[in-house]
N, C-alpha and C positions, 0 to 999 in steps of 0.2 A: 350582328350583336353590337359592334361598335358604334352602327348609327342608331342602334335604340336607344343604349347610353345617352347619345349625344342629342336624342331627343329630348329625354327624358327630363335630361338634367337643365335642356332648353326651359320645357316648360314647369320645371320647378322654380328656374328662376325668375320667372316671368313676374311683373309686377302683382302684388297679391292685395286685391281690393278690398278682401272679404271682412278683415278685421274692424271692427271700430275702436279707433283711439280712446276711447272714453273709458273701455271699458278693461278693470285690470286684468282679470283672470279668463282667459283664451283656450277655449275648448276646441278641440276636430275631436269628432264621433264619425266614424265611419258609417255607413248604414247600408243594410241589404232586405233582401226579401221579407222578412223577420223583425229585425234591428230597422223597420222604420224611419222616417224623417219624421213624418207624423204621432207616430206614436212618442218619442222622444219628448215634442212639443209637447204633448197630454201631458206625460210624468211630469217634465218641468214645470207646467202652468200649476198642476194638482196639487204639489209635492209640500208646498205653503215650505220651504227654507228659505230664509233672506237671502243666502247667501247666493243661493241660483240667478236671482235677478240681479249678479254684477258677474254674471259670466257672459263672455262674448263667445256663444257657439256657432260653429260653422257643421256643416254635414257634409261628408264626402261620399259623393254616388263611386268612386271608384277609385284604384291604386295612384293615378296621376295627381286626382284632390289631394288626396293623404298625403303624397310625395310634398305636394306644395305646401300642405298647411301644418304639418309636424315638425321643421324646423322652431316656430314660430310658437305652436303652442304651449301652454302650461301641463293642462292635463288633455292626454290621449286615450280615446276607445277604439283599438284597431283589433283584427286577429291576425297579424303576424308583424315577425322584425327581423326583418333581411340586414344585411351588411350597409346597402344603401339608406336606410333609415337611420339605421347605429351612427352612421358617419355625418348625420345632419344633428345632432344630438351636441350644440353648444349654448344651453341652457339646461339648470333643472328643471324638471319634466316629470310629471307621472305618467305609467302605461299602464292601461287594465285590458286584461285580453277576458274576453269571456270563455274561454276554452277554460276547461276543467288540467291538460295537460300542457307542460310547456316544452316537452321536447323538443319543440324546433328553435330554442333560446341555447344562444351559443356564450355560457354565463361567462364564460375570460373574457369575450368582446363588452359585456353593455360595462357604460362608463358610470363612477361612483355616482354622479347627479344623476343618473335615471332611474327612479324610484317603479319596483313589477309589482302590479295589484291583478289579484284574480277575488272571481269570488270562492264561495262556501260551497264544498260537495255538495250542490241543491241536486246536481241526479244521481248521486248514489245509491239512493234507495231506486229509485227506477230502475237503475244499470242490476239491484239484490234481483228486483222483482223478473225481471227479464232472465237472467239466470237461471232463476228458481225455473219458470214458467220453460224456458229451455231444456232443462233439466227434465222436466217432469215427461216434456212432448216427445223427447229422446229416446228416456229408458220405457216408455209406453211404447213407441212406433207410432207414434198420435200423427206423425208429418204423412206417414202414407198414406192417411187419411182424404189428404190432399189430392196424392194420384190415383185414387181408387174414385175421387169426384169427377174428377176430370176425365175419367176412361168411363164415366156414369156404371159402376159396377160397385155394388152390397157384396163386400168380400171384409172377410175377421183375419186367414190366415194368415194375411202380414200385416196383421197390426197384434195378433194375442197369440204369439209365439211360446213356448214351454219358458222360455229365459224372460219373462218381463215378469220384473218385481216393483214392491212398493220404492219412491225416492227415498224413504225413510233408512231403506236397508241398504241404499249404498253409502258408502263411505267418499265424501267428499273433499278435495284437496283445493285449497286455494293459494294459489300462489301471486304473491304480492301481497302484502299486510296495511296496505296503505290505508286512505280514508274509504276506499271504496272497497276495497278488500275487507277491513275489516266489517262493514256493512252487509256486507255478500254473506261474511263468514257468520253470523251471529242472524240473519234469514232463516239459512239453512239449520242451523243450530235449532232456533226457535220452532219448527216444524219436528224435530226430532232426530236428525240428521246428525252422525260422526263426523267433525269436520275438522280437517289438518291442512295444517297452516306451513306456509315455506317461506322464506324469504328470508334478507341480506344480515339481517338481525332481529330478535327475538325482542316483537311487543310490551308496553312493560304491561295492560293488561289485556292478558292470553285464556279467560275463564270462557269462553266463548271457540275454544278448541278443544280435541280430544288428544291431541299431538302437536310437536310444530318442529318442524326439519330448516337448519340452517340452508342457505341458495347453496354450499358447495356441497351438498346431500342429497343433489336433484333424485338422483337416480334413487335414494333410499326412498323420499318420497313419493314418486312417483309407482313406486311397488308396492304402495300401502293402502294407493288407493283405486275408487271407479270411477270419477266422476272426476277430469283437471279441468280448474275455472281460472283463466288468465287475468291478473288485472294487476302485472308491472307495468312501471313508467319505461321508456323506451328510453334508450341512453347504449353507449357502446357495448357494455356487458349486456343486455341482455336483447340485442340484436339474434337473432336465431338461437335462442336459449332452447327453444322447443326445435332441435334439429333431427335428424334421423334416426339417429342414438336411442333419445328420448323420446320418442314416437315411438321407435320400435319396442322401447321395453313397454310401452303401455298397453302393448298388445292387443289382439282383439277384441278383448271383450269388456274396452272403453271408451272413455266418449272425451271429448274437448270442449270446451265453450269459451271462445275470447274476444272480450269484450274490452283488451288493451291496443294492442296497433297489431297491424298485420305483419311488420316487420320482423315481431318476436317468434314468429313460427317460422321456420322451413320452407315455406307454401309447395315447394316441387318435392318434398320428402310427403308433405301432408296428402296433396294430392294422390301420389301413389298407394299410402295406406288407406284412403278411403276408395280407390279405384279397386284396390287389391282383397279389400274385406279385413286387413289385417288391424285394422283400427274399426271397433262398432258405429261409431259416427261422432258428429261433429254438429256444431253450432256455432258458425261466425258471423259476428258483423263487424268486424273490420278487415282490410285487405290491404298486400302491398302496393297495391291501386287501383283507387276511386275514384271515378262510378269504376265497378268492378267489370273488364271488357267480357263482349258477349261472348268470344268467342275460348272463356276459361273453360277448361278440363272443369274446373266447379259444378257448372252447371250440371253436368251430368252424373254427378254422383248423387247416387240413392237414398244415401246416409249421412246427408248434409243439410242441413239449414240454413240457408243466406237472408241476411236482410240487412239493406242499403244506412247502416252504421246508424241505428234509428235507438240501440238500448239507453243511454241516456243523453241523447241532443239534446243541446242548450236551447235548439228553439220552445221546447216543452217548458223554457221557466226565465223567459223572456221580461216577464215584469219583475222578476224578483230577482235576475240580475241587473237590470237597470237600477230597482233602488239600492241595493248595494253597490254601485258603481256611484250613485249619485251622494253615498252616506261616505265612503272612502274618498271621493273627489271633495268632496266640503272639508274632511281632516285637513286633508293635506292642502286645498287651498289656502285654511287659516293659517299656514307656515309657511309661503311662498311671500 
């Protein structure tokens, strides 16, 4: 570990060619699969603002770039900020993460000149739609559908059980009221759906619920409804908020769907109630770690639907977070 450091720090400080003197305002953009070098080029060449043609960008194919050209720059497009970045931070700076969440932002360390830009819930409604769409495959049994393809056999009985009802008729609880909660909430709403709302404090507008339970009411909430849809930010409280406890009182004959971080459930309490039947089933895309290994207990549960953190990826709105990245970097360039 000590000779990564000592690497690391090597070629950080290594002479840095990339910048040109001429030019005032110094961009590093990270870029990947997605987040392009080329595509980057488009927007700027397209974008017709003046003030793009007096930025000096650089593109970093990888952590070592970034390392090197984030001391230096003005404004930053990275997705993370380690200790080692925080500590390279002697100029003001802006940073826009394209992540919708900043949980891994440790807010007592960044220092007052560094200015956090994200953009606008652009997948909120993706993250309602996946929900719903979750939702609906659940309380049908539509996923067995799947294994009944795959064994090539025309079979109803586990898919049109006496207990499948319309989604209308279940009563839906979301916890987390945030931007995308409230988006989740007011979907379901809009379909017809009873939907109660939990969370740390009480929205100021709540016309899009039928209830709403404060977070230290888990438990009352939790007994009111069929349907728990996850979408808190991660932070120490509510690390394993959905622990045994609260699993257990959901009892069989419900379902989960979280499309927050995998850390907020139990996952080894979760496991068990879907191994056990005592929970009706589940819908996750997120997990305590991705790519999720092959060798989880998950996989073979019956009553679960996995898929690889896909409900609202930034890669889905790729260009519309660039130009607000590129509308927020022009603000604050004209203040540097």
């Amino acid at each position: 570990m000590q000779i990564k450091k000592l690497i690391i720090n090597y070629l950080v400080s290594a002479s840095n060619p990339a910048w040109k003197l001429d030019k005032k305002i110094k961009v590093a953009i990270a870029v990947n699969d997605y987040f392009t070098a080329d595509q980057w080029i488009s927007i700027f060449t397209n974008c017709q603002i003046p003030e793009v043609a007096n930025w000096d960008v650089v593109y970093c194919k990888n952590k070592i770039e970034v390392y090197r050209h984030f001391k230096d720059a003005n404004i930053c497009f990275i997705f993370g900020l380690g200790d080692f970045l925080i500590n390279q931070v002697n100029i003001a700076k802006m940073v826009y993460f394209p992540l919708l969440g900043l949980e891994f932002l440790n807010r007592k360390t960044i220092p007052i000149n560094l200015t956090i830009e994200q953009p606008p819930p652009f997948s909120a409604q993706s993250i309602a739609e996946y929900c719903l769409s979750m939702a609906i495959i659940l309380t049908r049994n539509l996923h067995q559908t799947f294994e009944n393809r795959f064994r090539k056999k025309w079979k109803q009985s586990n898919i049109l059980p006496l207990s499948v009802v319309s989604i209308t008729q279940c009563k839906i609880g979301v916890l987390g009221l945030g931007k995308v909660g409230k988006v989740i909430a007011v979907n379901f709403k809009n379909i017809g759906c009873a939907v109660i709302g939990c969370d740390l404090s009480k929205p100021n507008d709540v016309e899009f619920l039928s209830a709403f339970y404060s977070s230290d009411m888990l438990i009352d909430f939790i007994s009111k409804i069929d349907i728990l849809i996850i979408s808190l930010p991660l932070n120490e409280s509510t690390t394993k908020i959905i622990d045994k406890i609260v699993i257990q009182k959901l009892g069989k004959n419900k379902y989960i769907i979280n499309v927050s971080s995998g850390e907020i459930i139990d996952e080894q309490a979760l496991i068990q109630a879907l191994s056990s039947n005592n929970l009706k089933g589940a819908a996750l895309d997120v997990f305590i770690q991705e790519p999720l290994p092959g060798n989880s207990p998950l996989y073979r549960c019956k009553n679960v639907i996995l898929t690889p953190h896909i409900a609202g990826n930034i890669n889905l709105f790729v260009n519309e977070i660039q130009q607000d990245f590129i509308h927020k970097a022009v603000t604050y360039s004209k203040n540097v």
